[in-house]
C-alpha positions in Angstrom: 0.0 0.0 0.0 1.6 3.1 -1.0 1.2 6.7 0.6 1.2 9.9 -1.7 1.7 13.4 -0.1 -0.7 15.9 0.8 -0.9 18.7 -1.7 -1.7 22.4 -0.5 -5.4 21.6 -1.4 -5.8 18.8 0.2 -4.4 20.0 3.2 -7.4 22.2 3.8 -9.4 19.5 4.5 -8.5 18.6 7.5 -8.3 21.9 9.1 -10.9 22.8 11.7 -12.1 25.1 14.2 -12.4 24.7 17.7 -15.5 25.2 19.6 -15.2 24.7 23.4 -17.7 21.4 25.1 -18.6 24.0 27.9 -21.0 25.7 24.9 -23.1 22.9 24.8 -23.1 21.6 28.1 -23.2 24.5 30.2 -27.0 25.9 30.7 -25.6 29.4 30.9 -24.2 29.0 27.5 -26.6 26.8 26.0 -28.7 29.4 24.8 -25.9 30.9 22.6 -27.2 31.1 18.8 -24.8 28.9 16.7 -23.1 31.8 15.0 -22.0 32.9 18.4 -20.7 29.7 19.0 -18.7 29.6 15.7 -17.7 33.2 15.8 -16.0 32.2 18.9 -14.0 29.3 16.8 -13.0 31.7 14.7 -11.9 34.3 17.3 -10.0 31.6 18.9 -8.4 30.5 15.6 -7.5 33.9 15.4 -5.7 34.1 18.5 -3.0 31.7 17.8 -2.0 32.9 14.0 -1.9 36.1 16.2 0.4 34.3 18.8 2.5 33.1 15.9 3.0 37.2 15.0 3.5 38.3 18.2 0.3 40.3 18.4 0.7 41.2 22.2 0.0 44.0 23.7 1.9 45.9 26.7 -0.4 43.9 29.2 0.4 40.3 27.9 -2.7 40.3 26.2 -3.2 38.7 22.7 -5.3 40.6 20.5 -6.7 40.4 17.1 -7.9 42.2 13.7 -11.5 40.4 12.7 -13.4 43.1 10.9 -17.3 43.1 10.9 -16.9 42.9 6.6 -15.1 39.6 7.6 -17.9 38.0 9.8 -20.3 39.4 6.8 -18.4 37.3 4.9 -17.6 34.4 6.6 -21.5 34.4 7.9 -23.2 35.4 4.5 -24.7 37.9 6.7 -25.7 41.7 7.0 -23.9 43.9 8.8 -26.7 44.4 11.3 -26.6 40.4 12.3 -22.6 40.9 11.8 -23.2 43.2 15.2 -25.6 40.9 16.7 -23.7 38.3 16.4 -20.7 40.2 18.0 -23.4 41.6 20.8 -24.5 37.9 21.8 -20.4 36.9 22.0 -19.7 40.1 24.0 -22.4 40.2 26.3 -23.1 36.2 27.4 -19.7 34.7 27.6 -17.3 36.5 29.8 -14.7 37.3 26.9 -14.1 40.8 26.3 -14.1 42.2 23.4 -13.0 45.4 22.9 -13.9 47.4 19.5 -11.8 49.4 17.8 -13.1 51.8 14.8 -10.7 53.2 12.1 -11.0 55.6 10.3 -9.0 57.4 7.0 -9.1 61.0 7.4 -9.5 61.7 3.2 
């Protein structure tokens, strides 16, 4: 039986996103929508390409860029549910989140 490699592509398939057990066990998170839930995966995912940079701050706290255009697009979602979804993460599980809006003085 022979082996072949894996090819960039195929690679990609066996990537995946983390979503803590506590979500679906824990009656105070239970009642998190499911895009909460992923949103979070995706934050945490976040976190350690932003680990790998060296994206910490003065504190020792790791932070990272995930634009509301980026959870419209990961979501296929409006920008008002982009916020809601951001809302839900913010106010129900204990993670802060703190917002950050740019803006290019033309």
């Amino acid at each position: 039986m022979g082996f072949d490699y894996f090819y960039n592509r195929e690679v990609k398939r066996f990537l995946f996103y983390r979503i803590p057990h506590v979500f679906f066990e824990e009656p105070k998170f239970k009642a998190l929508s499911n895009d909460t839930k992923i949103l979070y995966a995706l934050f945490f995912h976040r976190i350690t390409l932003s680990l790998k940079k060296g994206w910490i701050d003065e504190y020792g706290r790791v932070y990272i860029i995930f634009t509301l255009e980026e959870i419209q697009e990961k979501f296929g979602c409006s920008n008002k549910t982009a916020v809601k979804i951001i809302a839900e993460l913010d106010g129900n599980t204990g993670e802060r989140i703190m917002r950050q809006q740019c803006y290019l003085g033309i």
